[in-house]
C-alpha positions in Angstrom: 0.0 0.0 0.0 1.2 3.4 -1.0 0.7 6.7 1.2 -1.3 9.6 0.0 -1.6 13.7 0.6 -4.8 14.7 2.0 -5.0 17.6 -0.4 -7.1 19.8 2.3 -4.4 19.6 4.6 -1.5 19.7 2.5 0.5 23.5 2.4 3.4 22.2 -0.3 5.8 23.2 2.4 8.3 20.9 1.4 9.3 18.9 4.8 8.0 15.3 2.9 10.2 16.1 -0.3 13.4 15.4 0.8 12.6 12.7 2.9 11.6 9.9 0.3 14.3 7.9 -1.1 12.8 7.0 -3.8 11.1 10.8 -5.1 7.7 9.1 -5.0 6.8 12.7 -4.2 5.8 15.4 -6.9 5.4 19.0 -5.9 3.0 21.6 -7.2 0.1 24.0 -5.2 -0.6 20.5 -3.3 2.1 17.5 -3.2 1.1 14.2 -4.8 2.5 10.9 -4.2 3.1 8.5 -7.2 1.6 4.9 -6.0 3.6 3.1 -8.4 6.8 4.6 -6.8 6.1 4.5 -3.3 7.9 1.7 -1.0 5.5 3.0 1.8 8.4 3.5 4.3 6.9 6.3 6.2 9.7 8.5 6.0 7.2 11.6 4.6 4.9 10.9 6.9 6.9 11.2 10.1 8.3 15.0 8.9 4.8 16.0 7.5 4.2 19.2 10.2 0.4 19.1 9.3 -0.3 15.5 9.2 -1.2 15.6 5.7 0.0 12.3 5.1 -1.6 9.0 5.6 -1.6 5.2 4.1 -3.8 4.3 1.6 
């Protein structure tokens, strides 16, 4: 299962970018996270400051 970016929540602050080893993460005026790429660590979601982040 991949994680996903509750788009209400999200601010594109940046924090989950750098985090993911495997750039799973696109930005934009709300991040997105590409399923395909995702190894669903958790690495994003522990440095999301707004909890944005969640498994699928």
């Amino acid at each position: 299962m991949a994680r996903v970016i509750a788009a209400d929540k999200c601010v594109a602050c940046g924090s989950c970018i750098g985090e993911c080893p495997v750039e799973a993460i696109k930005e934009g005026d709300v991040y997105t996270i590409d399923a395909d790429a995702c190894i669903d660590c958790g690495a994003c979601e522990a440095t999301c400051p707004n909890e944005a982040i969640t498994e699928a």
